[in-house]
N, C-alpha and C positions, 0 to 999 in steps of 0.2 A: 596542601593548599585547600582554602576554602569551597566544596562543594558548589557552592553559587557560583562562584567564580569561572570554576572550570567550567560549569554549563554552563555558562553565558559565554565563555572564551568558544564551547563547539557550537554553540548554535549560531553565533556569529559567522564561525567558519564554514557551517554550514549556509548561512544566507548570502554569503560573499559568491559562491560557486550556484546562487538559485536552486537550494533545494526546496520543495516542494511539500506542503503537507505537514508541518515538524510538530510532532507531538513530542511531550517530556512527561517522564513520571516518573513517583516515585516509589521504588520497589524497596524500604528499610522494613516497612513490615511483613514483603513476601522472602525475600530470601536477607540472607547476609553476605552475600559476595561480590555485589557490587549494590548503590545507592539510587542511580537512576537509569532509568533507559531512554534513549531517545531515538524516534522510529522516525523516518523522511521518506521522501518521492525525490524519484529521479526520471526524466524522460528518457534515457541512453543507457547503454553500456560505457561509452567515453565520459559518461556525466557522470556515475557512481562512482567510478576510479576518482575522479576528480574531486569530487566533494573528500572521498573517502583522503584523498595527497593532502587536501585542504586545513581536516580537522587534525591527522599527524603532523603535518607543518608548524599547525597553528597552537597545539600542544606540547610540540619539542620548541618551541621559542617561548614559553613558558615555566621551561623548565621542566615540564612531568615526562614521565616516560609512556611510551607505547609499548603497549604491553602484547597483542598481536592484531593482524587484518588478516580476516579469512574474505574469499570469496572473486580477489580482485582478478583474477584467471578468467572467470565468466563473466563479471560484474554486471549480472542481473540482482544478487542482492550481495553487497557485502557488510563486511561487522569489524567493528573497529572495536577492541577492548584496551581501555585504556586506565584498568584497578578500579576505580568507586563509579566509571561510564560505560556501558552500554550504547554504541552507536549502530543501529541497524539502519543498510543505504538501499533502499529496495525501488525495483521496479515496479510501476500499478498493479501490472497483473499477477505479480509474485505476493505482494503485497495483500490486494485481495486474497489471495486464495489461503495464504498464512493469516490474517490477522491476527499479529501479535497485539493490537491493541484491544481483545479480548484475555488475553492471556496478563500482560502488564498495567494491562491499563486501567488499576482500581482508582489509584490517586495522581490524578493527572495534577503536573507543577503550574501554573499559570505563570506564563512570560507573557512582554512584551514583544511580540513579533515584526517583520514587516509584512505588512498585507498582502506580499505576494507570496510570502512562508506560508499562509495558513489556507491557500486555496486548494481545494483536493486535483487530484489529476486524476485523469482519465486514462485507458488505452488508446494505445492510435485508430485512430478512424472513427474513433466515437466521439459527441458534441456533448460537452457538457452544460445543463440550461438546469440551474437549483433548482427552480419555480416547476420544473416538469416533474413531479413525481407522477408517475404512470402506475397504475395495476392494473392496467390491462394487459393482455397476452402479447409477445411481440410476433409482428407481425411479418414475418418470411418469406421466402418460397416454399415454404413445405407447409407453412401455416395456409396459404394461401391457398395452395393445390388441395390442399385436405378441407374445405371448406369449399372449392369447387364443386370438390366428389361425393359430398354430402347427400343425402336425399331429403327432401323437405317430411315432409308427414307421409308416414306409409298408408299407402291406398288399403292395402286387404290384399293386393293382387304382386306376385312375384316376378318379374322383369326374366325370370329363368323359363326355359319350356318346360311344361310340364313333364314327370317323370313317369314311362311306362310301367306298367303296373303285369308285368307276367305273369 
C-alpha cells in the first residue's frame, strides 16, 4: 500500500479517538526499517489504549497487518508498529521527558490536520496560555521561603555573638 495512504488512514485513526499533538516524519534517510514515525498526546491511560485499538482497527480494515503494540499494560506510552509506521501514543509528561521529536524529528511530513490535533497538551494541573512564555524563575514555596530568608546588604556586623577568644 501506498505510504501516504497509510499515514493518512493512522492519523485519521488517530483524530477520530482526539489525539493530541500529532506530529509525522519522515525517517527514509535515518534508518531503513520503517518510513515514518508518528508521535501524539494523549490525556489518559484509557485514552492511549484507545487511540492505540483505534489505529489497529483502522489498519486491519485496510488490509495491512499489525505487526506489534507494546506498552498497552501501563498505557502511559504505547507503540504500535505496523512495517513502513511508527506510531508512538505517549502521555505529556512521558512525552516531555522522551522527546522523541529530537531524535526523529529532522524531516517533519506536513498534513493537513484538524486544529484540535495540532494543540500541544499539558500536564494535569497546569494552564496552558502560548502568549506566556516566562523566563523568570517559578515561583514556589521554597522560592518564596528562600527569598524570605535572604538578608538585604550586609551591614559589616554579624547577627552571631561574638566568639571568645581564650
Amino acid at each position: 500500500m501506498d505510504i501516504t495512504k497509510l499515514q493518512r488512514a493512522v492519523v485519521d485513526a488517530l483524530e477520530d479517538v482526539k489525539a493530541q499533538d500529532i506530529q509525522v516524519f519522515n525517517t527514509t534517510h535515518l534508518t531503513s526499517l520503517f518510513d515514518r514515525v508518528i508521535v501524539c498526546s494523549a490525556t489518559s491511560n484509557r485514552q492511549t489504549r484507545a487511540l492505540a485499538n483505534s489505529v489497529c482497527e483502522k489498519v486491519k480494515s485496510m488490509g495491512e497487518t499489525v505487526i506489534a503494540t507494546e506498552g498497552e499494560d501501563t498505557g502511559e506510552w504505547v507503540l504500535v508498529d505496523i512495517g513502513d509506521i511508527i506510531i508512538h501514543i505517549m502521555q505529556p509528561a512521558i512525552r516531555a521527558y522522551y522527546h522523541l521529536e529530537q531524535i526523529w524529528g529532522g524531516k517533519p511530513v506536513h498534513m493537513k490536520l484538524l486544529p484540535e490535533s495540532t494543540r500541544p497538551v499539558v500536564a494535569a494541573g497546569e494552564k496552558f496560555d502560548p502568549m506566556a512564555i516566562s523566563t523568570e524563575e517559578p515561583v514556589g514555596r521554597r522560592a518564596q521561603s528562600r527569598a524570605a530568608n535572604r538578608v538585604s546588604a550586609p551591614t559589616g556586623r554579624s547577627s552571631r555573638p561574638a566568639r571568645s577568644t581564650r
